[in-house]
FIFIDO-494333 format. One record per residue (C-alpha): residue number from 1; residue in one letter; x, y, z. Coordinates in steps of 0.5 Angstrom, whole numbers. Example, Ala and Ser with C-alpha at 12.3 -4.5 7.8 and 13.67 -1.06 7.14 Angstrom:
[site 1,A,[25,-9,16]],
[site 2,S,[27,-2,14]],
END
This chain:
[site 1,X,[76,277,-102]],
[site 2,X,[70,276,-96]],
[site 3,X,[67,282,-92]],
[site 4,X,[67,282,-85]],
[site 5,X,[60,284,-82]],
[site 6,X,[60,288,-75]],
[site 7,X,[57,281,-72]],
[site 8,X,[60,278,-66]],
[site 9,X,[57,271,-64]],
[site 10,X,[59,265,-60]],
[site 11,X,[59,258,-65]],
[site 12,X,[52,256,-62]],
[site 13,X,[48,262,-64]],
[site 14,X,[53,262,-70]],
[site 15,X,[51,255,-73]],
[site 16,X,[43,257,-71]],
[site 17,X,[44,263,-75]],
[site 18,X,[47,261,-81]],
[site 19,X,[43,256,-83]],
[site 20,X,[38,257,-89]],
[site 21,X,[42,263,-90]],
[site 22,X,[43,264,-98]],
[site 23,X,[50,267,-98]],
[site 24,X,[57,263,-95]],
[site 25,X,[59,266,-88]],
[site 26,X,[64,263,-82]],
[site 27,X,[66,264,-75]],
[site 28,X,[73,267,-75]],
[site 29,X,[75,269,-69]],
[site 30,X,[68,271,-66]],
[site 31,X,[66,275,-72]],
[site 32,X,[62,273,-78]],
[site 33,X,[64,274,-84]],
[site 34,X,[61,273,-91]],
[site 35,X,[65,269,-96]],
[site 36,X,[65,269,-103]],
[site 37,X,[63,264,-108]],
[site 38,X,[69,262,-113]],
[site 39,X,[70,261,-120]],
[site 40,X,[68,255,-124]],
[site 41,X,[75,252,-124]],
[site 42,X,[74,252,-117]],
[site 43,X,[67,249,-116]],
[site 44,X,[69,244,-121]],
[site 45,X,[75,241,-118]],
[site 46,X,[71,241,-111]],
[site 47,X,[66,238,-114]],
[site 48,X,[72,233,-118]],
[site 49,X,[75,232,-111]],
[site 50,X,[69,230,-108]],
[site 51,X,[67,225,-113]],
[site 52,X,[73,222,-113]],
[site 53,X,[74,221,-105]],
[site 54,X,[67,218,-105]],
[site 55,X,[68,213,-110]],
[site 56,X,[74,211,-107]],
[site 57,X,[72,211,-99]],
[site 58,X,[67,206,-95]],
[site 59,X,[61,210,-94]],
[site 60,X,[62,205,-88]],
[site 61,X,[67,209,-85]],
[site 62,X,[67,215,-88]],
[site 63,X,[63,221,-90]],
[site 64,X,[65,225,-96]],
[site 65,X,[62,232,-95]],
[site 66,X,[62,238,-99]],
[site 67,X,[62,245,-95]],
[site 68,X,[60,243,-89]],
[site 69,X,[62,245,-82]],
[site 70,X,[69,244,-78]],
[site 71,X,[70,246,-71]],
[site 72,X,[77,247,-71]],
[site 73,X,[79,253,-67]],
[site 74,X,[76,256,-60]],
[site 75,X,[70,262,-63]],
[site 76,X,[72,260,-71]],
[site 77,X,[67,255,-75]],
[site 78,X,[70,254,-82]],
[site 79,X,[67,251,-88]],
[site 80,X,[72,248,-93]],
[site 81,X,[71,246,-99]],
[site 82,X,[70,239,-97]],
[site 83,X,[71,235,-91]],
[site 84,X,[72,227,-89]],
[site 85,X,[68,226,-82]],
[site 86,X,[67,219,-80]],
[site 87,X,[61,216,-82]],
[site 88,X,[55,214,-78]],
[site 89,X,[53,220,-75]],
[site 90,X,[47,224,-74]],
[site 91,X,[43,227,-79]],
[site 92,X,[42,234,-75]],
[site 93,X,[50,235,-74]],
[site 94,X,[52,242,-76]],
[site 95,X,[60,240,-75]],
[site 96,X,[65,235,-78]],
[site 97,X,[65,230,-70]],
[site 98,X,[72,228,-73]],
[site 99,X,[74,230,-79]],
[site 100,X,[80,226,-82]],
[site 101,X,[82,230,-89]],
[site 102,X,[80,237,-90]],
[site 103,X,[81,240,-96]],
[site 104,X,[80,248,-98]],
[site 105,X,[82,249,-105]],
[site 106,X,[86,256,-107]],
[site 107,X,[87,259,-113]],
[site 108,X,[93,262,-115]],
[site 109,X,[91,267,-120]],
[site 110,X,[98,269,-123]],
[site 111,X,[100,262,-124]],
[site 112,X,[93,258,-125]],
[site 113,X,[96,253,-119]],
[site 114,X,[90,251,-115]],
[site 115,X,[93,248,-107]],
[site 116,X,[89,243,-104]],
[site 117,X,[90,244,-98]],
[site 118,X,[88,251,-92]],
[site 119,X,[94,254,-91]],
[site 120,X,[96,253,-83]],
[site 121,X,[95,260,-81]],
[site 122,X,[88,259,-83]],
[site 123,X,[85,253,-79]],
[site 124,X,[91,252,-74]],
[site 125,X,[92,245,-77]],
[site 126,X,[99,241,-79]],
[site 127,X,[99,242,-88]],
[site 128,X,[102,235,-89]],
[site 129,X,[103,236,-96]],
[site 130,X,[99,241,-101]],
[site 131,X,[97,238,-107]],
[site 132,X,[99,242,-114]],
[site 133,X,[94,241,-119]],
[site 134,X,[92,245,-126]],
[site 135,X,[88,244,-130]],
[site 136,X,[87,241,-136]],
[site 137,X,[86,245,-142]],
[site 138,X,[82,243,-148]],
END
């Protein structure tokens, strides 16, 4: 669930405004509206995914970067779980310059399935192939 504020803003003033801010926000459509956080089987795969993306790519090439800004349609800015960009860009930058992966982990509380993927509707992107992932239990 998010709650949408009565805010309105261009991507510009949005990315000024968002930072230093302590809770989650994207641009959608114009509209700020904030996030909430997820639980801790979500955090836990986000974090595994990026460790995992990390260990396996050229820091070279590729930047493995959680929560970061991805300019993906006109007034929207997201924030995926994680993202790979190309590598090599400056330190200052507030959005993903070329991403090649996003990922936004999604769980579906009645069947404990996570998807690894945004579903299109929401970014506007072609879902190659969403991954299923459960969780171990211990």
């Amino acid at each position: 669930m998010n709650v949408q504020l009565p805010l309105r803003m261009d991507k510009t003033a949005f990315l000024g405004w968002v930072q230093g801010r302590k809770e989650r926000y994207e641009l959608d459509r114009g509209r700020v509206v904030m996030m909430t956080g997820g639980s801790r089987a979500h955090w836990q795969i986000t974090f595994n995914l990026a460790k995992a993306l990390d260990a396996r790519l050229d820091p070279n090439k590729w930047a493995v970067l959680p929560e970061f800004g991805v300019d993906l349609e006109p007034e929207s800015v997201r924030f995926p779980d994680v993202t790979v960009d190309v590598a090599g860009e400056t330190a200052k930058d507030l959005t993903a310059t070329g991403p090649v992966l996003i990922a936004e982990i999604l769980h579906r509380h009645r069947s404990g399935s996570i998807w690894a993927t945004r579903p299109p509707n929401i970014c506007g992107c072609q879902v190659l192939r969403p991954i299923s992932y459960s969780p171990r239990t211990r």
